[in-house]
N, CA, C and O atoms as a DFTB+ gen file, in Angstrom:
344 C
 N C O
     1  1     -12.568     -61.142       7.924
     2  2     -13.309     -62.322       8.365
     3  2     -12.815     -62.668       9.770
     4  3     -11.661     -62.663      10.200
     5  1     -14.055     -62.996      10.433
     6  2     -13.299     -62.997      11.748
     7  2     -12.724     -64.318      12.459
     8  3     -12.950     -65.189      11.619
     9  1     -12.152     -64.882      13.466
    10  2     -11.181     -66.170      13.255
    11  2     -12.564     -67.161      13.483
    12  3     -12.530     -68.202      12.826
    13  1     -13.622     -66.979      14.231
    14  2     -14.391     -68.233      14.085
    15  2     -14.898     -68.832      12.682
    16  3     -15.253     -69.974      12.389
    17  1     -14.823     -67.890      12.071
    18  2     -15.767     -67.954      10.349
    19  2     -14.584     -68.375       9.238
    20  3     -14.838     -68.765       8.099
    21  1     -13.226     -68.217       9.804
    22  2     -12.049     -68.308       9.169
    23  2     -12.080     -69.831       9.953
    24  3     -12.999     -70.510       9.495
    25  1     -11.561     -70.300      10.664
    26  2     -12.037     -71.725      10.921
    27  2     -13.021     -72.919      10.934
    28  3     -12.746     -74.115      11.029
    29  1     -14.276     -72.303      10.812
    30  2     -15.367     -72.477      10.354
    31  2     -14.876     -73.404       8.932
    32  3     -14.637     -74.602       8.779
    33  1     -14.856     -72.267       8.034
    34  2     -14.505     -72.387       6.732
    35  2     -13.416     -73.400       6.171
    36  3     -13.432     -74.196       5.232
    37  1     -12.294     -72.991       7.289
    38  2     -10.930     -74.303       6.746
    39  2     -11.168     -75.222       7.393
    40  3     -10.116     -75.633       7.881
    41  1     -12.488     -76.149       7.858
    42  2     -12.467     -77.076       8.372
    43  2     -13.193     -77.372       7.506
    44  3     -12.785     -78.475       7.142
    45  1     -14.545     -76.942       6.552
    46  2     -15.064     -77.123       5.547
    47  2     -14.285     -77.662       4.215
    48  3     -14.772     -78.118       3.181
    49  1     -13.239     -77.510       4.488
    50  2     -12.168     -77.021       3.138
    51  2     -11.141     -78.607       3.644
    52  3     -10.767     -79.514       2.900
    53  1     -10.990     -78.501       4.675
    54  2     -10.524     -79.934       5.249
    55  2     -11.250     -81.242       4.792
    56  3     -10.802     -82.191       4.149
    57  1     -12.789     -80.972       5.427
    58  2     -13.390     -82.021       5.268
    59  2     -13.389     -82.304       3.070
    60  3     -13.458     -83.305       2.357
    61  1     -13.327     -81.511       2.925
    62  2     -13.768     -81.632       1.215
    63  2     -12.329     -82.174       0.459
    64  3     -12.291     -82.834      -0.580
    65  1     -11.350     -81.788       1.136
    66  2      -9.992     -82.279       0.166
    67  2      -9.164     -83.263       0.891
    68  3      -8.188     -83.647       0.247
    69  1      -9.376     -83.999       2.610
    70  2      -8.853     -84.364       3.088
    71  2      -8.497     -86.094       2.116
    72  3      -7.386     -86.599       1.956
    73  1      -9.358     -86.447       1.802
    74  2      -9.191     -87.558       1.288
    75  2      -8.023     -87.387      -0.036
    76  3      -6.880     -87.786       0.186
    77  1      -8.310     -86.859      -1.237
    78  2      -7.477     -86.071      -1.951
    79  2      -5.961     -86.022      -1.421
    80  3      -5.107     -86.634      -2.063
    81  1      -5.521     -85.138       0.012
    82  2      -4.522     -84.849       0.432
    83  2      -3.895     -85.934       1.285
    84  3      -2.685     -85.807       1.469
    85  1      -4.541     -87.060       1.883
    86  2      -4.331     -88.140       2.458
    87  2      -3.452     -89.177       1.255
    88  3      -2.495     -89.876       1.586
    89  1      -3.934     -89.110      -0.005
    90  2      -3.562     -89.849      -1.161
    91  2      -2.353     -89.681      -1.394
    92  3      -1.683     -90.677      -1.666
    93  1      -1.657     -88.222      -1.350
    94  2      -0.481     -87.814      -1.659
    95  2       0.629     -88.659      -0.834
    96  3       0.463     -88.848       0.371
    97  1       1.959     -89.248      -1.631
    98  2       2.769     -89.523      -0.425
    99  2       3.839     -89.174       0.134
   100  3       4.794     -88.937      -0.606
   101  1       3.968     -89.067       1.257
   102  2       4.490     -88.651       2.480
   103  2       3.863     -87.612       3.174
   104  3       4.541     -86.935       3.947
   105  1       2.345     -87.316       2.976
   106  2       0.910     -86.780       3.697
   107  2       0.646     -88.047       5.055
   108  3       0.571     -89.245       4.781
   109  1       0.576     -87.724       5.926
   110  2       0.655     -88.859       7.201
   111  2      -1.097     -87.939       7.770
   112  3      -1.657     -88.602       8.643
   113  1      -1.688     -86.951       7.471
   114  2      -2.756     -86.497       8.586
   115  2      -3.024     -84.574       8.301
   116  3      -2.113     -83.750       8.213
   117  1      -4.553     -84.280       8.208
   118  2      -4.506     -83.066       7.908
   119  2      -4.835     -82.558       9.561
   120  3      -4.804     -83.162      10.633
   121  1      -5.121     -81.315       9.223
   122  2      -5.927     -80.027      10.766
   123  2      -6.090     -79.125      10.458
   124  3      -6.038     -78.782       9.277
   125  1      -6.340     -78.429      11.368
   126  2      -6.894     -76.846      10.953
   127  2      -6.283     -76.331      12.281
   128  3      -6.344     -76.890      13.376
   129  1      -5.659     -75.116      11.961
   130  2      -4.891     -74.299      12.912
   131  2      -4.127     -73.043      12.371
   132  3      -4.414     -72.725      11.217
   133  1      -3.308     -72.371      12.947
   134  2      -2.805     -71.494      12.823
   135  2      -1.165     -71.713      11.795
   136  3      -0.370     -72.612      12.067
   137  1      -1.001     -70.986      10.962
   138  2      -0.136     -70.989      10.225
   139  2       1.098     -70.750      10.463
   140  3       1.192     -69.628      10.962
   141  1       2.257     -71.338      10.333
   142  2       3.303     -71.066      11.449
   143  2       4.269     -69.814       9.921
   144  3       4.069     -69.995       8.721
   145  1       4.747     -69.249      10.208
   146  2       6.141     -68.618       9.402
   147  2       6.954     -68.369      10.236
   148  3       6.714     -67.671      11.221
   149  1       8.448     -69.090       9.890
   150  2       9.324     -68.585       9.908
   151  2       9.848     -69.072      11.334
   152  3      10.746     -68.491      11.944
   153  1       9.152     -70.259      11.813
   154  2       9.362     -71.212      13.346
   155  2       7.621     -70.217      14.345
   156  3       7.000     -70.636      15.322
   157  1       7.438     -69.212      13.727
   158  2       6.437     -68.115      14.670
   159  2       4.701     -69.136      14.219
   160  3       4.390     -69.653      13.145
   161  1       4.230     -69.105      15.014
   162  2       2.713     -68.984      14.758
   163  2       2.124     -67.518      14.551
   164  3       2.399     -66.568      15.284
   165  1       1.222     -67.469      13.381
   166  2       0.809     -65.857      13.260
   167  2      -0.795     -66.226      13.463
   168  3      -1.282     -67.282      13.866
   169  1      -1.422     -65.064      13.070
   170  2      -2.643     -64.916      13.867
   171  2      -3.742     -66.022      12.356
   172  3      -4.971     -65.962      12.372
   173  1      -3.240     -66.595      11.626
   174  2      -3.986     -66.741       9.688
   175  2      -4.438     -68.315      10.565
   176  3      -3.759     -68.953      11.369
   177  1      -5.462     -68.521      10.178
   178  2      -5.880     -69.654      10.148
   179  2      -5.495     -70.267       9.128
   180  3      -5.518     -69.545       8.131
   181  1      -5.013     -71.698       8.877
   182  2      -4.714     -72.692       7.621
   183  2      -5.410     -74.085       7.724
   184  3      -6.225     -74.170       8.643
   185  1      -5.228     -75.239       6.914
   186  2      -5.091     -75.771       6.631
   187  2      -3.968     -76.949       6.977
   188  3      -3.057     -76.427       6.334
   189  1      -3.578     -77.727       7.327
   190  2      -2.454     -77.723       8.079
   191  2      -1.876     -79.357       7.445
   192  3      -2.759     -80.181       7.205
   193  1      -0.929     -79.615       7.286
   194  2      -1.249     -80.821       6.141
   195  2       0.196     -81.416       7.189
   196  3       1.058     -80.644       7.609
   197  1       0.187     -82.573       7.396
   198  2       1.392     -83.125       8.379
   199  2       2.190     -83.980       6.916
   200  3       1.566     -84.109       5.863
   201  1       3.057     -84.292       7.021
   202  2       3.963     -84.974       6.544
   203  2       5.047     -85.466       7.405
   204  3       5.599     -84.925       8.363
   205  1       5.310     -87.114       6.611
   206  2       6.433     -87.861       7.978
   207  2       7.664     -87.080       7.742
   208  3       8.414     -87.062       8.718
   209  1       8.268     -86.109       6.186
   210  2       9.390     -86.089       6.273
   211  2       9.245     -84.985       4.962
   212  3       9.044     -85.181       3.763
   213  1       9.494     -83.412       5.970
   214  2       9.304     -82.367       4.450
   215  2      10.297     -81.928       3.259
   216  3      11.345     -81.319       3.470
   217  1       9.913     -82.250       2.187
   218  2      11.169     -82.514       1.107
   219  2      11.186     -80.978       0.377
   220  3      10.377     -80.132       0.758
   221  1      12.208     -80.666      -0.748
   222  2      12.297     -79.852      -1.365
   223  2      11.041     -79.745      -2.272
   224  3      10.578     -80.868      -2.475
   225  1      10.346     -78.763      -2.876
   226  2       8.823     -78.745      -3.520
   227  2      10.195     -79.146      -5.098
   228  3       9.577     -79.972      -5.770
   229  1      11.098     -78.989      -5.558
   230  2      11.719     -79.467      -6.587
   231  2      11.942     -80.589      -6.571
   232  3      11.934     -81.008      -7.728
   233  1      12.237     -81.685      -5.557
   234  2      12.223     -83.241      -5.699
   235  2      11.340     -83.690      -5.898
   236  3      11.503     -84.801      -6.403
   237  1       9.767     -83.247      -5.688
   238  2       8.603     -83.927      -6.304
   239  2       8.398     -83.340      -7.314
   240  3       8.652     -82.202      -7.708
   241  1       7.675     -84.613      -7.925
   242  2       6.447     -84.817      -9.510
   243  2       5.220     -83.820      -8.946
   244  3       4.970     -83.755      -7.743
   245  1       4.462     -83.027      -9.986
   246  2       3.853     -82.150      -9.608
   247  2       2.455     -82.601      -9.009
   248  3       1.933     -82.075      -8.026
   249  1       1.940     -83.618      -9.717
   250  2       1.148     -84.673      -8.930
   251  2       1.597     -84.678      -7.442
   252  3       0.721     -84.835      -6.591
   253  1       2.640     -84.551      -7.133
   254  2       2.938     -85.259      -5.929
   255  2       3.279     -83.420      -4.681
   256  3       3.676     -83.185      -3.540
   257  1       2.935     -82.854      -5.540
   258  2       2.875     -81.605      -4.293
   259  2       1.562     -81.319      -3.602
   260  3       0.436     -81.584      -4.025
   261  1       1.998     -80.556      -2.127
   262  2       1.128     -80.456      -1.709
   263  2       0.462     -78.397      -2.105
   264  3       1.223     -77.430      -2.080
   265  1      -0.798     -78.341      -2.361
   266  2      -1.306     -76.867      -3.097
   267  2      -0.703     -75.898      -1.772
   268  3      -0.616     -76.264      -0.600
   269  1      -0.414     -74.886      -2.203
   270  2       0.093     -73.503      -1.569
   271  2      -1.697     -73.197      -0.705
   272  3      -1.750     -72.766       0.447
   273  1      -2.843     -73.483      -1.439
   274  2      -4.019     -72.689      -0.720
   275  2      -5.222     -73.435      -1.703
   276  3      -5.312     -73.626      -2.916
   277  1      -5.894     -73.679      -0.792
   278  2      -7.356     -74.367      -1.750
   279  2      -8.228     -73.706      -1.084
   280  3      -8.440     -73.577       0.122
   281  1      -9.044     -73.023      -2.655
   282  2     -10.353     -72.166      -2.491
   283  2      -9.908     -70.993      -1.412
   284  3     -10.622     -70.667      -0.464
   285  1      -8.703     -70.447      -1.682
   286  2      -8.053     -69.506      -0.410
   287  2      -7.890     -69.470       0.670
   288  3      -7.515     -68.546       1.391
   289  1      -8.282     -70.943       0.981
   290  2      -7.565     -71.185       2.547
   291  2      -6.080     -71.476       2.521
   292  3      -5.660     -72.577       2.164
   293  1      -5.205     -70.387       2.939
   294  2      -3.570     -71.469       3.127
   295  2      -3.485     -72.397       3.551
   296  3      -4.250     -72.693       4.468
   297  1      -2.567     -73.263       3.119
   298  2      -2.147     -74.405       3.395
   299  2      -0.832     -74.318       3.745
   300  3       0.092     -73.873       3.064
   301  1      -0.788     -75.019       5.463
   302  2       0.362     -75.191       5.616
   303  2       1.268     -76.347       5.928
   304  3       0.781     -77.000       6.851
   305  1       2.675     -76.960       5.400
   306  2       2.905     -78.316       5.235
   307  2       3.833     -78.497       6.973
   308  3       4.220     -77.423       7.433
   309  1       3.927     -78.886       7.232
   310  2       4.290     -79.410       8.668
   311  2       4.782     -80.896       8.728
   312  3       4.111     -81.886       8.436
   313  1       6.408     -80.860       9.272
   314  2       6.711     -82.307       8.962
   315  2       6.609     -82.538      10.533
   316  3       6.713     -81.685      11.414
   317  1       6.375     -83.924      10.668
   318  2       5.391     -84.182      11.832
   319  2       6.311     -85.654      12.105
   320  3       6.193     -86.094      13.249
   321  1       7.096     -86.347      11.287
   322  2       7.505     -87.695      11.059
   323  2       5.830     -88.793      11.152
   324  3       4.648     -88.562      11.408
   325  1       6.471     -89.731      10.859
   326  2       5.057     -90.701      10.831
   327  2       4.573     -91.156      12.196
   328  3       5.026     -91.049      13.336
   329  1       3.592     -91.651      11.718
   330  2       2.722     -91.729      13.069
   331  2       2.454     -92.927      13.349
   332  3       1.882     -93.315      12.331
   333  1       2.500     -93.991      14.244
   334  2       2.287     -95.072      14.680
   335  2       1.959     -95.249      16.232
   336  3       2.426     -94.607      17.173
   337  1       0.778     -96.572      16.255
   338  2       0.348     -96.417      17.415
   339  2       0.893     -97.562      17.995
   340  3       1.616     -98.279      17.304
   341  1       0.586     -97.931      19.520
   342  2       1.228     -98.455      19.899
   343  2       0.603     -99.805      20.250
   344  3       1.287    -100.683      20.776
């Protein structure tokens, strides 16, 4: 799939679960972009889910995680700290 149709798609996938993923807490803001591993950006389009402060996936209630990939778009969690305007 090629990256416009791969972004295309996880912005589709954004718009449909953003509310959903906004609910969760310590979720501060979603996007769509490139998937980072390992400090690297690679070429995968994701899902991109910000959080003020990224915890162990074992300190949360399972309710309270964020999904590995919805409808096979990855998802990637990104701690971002919170966001306030000025």
């Amino acid at each position: 799939m090629d990256e416009d149709r791969q972004t295309r798609r996880a912005i589709r996938i954004q718009e449909k679960y953003n509310e959903q993923l906004m609910a969760l807490p310590n979720v501060v803001g979603t996007a769509v972009g490139l998937r980072k591993r390992q400090g690297q950006f690679t070429d995968q389009v994701a899902l991109v889910v910000m959080v003020a402060r990224k915890l162990p996936r074992a300190s949360l209630a399972t309710a309270e995680l964020v999904p590995r990939e919805l409808e096979g778009v990855p998802v990637d969690v990104l701690e971002t700290g919170a966001f306030h305007s000025l």
